[in-house]
C-alpha positions as CSV (number, residue, x, y, z in Angstrom):
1,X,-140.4,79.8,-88.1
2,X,-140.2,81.8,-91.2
3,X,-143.8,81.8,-93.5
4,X,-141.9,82.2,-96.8
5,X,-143.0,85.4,-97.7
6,X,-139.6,86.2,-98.8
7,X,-139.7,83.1,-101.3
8,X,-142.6,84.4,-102.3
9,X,-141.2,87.7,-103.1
10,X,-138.4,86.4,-104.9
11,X,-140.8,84.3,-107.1
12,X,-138.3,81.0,-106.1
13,X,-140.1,77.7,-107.0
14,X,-138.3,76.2,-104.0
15,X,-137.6,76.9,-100.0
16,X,-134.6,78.0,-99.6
17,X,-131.4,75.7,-98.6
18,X,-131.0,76.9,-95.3
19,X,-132.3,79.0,-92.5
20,X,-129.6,80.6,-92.3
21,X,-129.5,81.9,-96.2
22,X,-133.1,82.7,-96.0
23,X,-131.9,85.5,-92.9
24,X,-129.0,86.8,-94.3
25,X,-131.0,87.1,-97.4
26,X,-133.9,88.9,-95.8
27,X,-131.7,91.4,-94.1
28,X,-130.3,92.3,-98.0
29,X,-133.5,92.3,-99.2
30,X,-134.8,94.8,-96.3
31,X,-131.2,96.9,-96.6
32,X,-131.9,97.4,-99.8
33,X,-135.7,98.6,-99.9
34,X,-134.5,100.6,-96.2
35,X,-131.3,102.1,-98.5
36,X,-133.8,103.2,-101.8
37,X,-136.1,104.8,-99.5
38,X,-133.6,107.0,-97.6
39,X,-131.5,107.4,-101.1
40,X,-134.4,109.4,-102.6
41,X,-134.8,111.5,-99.3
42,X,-131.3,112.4,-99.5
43,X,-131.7,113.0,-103.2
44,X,-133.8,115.5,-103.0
45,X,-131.0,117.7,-100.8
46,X,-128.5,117.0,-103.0
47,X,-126.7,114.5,-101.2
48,X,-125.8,110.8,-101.4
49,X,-126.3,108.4,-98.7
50,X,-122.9,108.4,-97.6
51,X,-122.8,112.3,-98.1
52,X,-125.2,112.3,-95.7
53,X,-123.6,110.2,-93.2
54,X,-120.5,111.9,-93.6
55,X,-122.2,115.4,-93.0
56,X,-124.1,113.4,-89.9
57,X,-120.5,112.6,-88.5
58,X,-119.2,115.6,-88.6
59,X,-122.3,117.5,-87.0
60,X,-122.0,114.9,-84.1
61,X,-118.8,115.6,-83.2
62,X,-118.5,119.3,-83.0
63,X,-115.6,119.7,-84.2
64,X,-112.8,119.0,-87.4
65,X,-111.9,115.4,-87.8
66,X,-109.2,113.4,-89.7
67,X,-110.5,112.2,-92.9
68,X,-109.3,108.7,-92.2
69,X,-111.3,109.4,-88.8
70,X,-114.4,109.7,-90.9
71,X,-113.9,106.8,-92.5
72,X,-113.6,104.9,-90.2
73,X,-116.9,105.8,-88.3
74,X,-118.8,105.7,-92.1
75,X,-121.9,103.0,-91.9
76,X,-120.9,101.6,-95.2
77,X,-117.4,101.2,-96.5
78,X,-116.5,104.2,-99.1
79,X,-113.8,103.3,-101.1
80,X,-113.3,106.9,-102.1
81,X,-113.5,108.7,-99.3
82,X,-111.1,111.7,-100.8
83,X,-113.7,111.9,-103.9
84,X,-116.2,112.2,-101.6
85,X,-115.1,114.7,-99.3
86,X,-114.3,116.3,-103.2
87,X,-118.0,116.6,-103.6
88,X,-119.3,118.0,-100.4
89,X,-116.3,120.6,-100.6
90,X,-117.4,121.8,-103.8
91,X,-121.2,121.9,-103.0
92,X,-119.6,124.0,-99.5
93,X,-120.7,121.6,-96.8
94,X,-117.3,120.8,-95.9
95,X,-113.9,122.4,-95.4
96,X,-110.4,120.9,-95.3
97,X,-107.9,121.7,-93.4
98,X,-104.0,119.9,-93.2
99,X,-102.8,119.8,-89.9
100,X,-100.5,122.4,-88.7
101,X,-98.6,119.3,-86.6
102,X,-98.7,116.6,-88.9
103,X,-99.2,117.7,-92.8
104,X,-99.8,114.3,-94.0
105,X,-103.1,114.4,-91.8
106,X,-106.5,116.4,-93.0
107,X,-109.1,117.4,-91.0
108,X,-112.2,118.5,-92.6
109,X,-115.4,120.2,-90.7
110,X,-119.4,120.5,-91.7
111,X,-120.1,124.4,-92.6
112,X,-122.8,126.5,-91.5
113,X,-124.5,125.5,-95.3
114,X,-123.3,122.0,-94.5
115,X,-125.3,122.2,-91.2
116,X,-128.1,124.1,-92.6
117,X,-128.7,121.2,-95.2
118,X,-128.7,118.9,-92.4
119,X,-131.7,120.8,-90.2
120,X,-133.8,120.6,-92.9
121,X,-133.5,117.2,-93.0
122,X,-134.1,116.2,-90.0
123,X,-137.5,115.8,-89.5
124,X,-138.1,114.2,-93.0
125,X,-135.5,112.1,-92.1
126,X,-137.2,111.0,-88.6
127,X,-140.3,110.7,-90.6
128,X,-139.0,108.0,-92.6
129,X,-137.4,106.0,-90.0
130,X,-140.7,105.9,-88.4
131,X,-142.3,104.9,-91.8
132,X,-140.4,102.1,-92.0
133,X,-140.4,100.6,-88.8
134,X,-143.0,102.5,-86.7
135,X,-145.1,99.5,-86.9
136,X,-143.0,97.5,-84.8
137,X,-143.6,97.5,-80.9
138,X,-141.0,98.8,-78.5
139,X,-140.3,95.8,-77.3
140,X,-140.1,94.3,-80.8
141,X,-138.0,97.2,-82.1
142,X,-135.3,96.2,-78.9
143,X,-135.1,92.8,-80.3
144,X,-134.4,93.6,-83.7
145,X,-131.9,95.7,-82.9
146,X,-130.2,92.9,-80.5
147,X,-130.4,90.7,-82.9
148,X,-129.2,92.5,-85.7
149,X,-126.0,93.5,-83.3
150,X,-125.5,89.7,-82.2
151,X,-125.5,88.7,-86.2
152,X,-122.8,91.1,-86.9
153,X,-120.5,89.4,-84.4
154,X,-117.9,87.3,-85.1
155,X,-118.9,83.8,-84.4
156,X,-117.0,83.4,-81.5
157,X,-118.7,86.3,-79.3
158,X,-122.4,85.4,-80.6
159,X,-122.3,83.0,-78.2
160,X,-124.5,84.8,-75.5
């Protein structure tokens, strides 16, 4: 079981209520210190995480993609994803586009800067990734990630 180095962290006087708080808080506690870490990576490009992951999602997939489309394939939830494209536009990392078809629907495509930005990040970007978890065996780093997966089920399909 657990050896309470999170209680410890948190300075709390008493164990916490239930296994299951003490987990769910441990993976906010790790998201967080993960989230700072690549924040001030991305910071010094310029970019927000989610900048970033937009710019990420666009470079995977070759080619333009509905803004909705983007949104739906962010890691976190943007609740402006219009401002957002707003700001990569202006820095030139992105381009819009309405649809020829459809003008209610907007593509927008990663630029050549937009691209560039993203090479150099790369390898600092691997380098932290293996910062904060390289520690972790292979087979423990497979486990995580199966269990992280299985905790971000519904109930009902956890059941495996």
């Amino acid at each position: 079981m657990a050896d309470g180095r999170l209680q410890k962290e948190l300075k709390k006087r008493r164990p916490f209520d239930l296994p299951e708080q003490e987990a769910t808080l441990n993976i906010a506690r790790t998201a967080d210190r993960f989230g700072i870490c690549f924040s001030r990576l991305f910071r010094e490009f310029g970019l927000t995480s989610s900048q970033y992951n937009v710019l990420r999602i666009l470079r995977g997939e070759g080619k333009p993609l509905p803004i909705l489309e983007v949104a739906d394939r962010m890691l976190a939830v943007v609740p402006g994803i219009t401002g957002l494209i707003d700001r990569l536009e202006a820095q030139g990392l992105v381009v819009r586009e309405r649809s020829t078809e459809d003008r209610r629907i907007v593509f927008v495509a990663i630029t050549p800067k937009g691209i560039d930005v993203l090479a150099r990040l790369d390898e600092p970007e691997a380098a932290l990734h293996k910062k904060l978890v390289g520690h972790l065996t292979a087979t423990e780093l497979r486990e995580l990630i199966r269990l992280l997966e299985k905790a971000r089920q519904p109930p009902s399909a956890a059941a495996d």
